[in-house]
N, C-alpha and C positions, 0 to 999 in steps of 0.2 A: 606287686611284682608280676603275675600272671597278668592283668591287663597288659602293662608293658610288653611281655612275651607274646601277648596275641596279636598288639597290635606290629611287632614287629615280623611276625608271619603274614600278616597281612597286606601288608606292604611290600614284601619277598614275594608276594605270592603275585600280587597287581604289578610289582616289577618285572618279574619272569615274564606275563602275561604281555606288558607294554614291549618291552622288549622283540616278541614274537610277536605282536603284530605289528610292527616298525617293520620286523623281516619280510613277514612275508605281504607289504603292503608296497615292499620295492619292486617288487615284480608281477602284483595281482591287486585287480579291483577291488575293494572293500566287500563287494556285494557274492564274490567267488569265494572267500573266505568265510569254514564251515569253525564253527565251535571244537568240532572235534581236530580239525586239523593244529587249531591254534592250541589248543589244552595239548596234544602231543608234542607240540611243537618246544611249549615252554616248560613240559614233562610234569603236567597239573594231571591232577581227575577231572574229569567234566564236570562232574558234581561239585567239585570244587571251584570252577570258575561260573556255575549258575550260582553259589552260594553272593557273589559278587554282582554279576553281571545280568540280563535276562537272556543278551544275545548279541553278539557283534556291535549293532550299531549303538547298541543302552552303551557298550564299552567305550565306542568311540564316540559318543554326547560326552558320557561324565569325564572322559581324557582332553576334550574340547572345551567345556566349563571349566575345566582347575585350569586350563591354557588363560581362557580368557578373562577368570578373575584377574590373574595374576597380571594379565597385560591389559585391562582395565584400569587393575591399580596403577599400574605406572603410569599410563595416559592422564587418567584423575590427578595424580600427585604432580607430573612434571607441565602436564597443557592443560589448564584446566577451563573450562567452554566458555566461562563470563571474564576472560583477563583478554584483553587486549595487547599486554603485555608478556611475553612468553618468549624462554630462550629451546631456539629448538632443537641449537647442539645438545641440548641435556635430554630434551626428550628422545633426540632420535639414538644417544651412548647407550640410555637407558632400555630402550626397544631394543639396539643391536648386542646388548649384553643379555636380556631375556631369550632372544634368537639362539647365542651361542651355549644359556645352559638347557636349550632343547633343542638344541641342533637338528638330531637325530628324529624326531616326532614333526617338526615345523617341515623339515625336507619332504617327509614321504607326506605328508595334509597339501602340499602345493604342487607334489609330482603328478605327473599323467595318472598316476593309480590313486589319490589323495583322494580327497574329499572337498566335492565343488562346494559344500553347503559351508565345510571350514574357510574357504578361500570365500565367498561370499560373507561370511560373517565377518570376517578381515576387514573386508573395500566398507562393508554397510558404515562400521565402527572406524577407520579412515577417513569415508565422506563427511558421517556427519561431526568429526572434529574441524576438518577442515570447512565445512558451512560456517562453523562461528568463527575460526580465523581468516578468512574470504570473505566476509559478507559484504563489505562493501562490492569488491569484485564480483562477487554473484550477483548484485543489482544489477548491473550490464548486461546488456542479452549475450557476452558471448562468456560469462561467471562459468556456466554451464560446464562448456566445454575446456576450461582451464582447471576445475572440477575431475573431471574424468581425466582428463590426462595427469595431473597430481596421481591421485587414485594409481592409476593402473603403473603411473611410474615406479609408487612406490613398491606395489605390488612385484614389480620385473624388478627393481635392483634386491628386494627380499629373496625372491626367488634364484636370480642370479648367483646373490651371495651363497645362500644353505647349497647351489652345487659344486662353488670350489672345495679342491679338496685342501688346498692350502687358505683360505678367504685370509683378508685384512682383518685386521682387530677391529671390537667394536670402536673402539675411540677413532680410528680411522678413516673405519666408516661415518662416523658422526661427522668428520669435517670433510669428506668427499660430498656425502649426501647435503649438510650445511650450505655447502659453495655452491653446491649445482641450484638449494632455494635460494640464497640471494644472490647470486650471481648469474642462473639460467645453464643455459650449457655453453656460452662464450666464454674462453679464455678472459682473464681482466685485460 
């Protein structure tokens, strides 16, 4: 029973804590953001949040890792890199329903105050799915550049979505974004 109670403080405590830095991540760079301001902020001890963390960024790697297991696993599970065969309205429900239960952390990782290293580890993990569903296309000298623009489109309509403040549903989104890959951006 006490295991249970601790670890449910400890989860309260890394919630308070996420929570305050989502705040104040909306209006200040990661790197202006002192320990002390954030333990006040989420009404912790300091002591209390080195018991957890080493220092801002240790916080925001291991909040970056539990992101990217999790959206790992769905890439793994729904496109997996040796199928040929992939449906990518399921991968992209499944992406825009992880999006919507971290709304809140996905928005300020892609805002002006975010974190380029999060947004870079995004596109890296993007590219290289998309290398084993392209490859034929990538033999072509111009694979390259149909590459990066995938990449960054995907990037801009993530980003797009996390600022409406009403956004489409994920399933919505899976058939907006679906149409625009097999279809391009021409109307049929």
């Amino acid at each position: 029973m006490a295991d249970n109670r601790t670890d449910r403080r400890v989860r309260r405590t890394k919630a308070l804590l996420q929570q305050g830095l989502i705040q104040l991540m909306e209006t200040k760079d990661v790197k202006d953001i002192s320990v002390k301001e954030l333990s006040d902020l989420a009404d912790i001890n300091r002591g209390t949040f080195y018991l957890h963390y080493s220092d801002i960024y240790d916080m925001l790697k291991q909040l970056e890792d539990e992101l990217f297991a999790e959206f790992y696993d769905i890439i793994d599970r729904t496109l997996p890199s040796d199928s040929a065969a992939h449906c990518p309205q399921t991968t992209l429900f499944e992406v825009f329903s992880f999006l919507e239960r971290h709304r809140e952390i996905a928005r300020v990782m892609i805002s002006p105050h975010g974190d380029l290293a999060f947004v870079n580890r995004l596109k890296n993990l993007v590219q290289k799915r998309l290398d084993s569903i392209l490859a034929s296309k990538l033999a072509s000298g111009d694979g390259c550049y149909l590459e990066a623009f995938a990449v960054s489109g995907c990037i801009g309509v993530i980003e797009t979505w996390l600022a409406q403040p009403m956004p489409p549903t994920p399933d919505i989104m899976a058939v907006i974004c679906g149409n625009m890959l097999e279809n391009g951006f021409m109307p049929n």
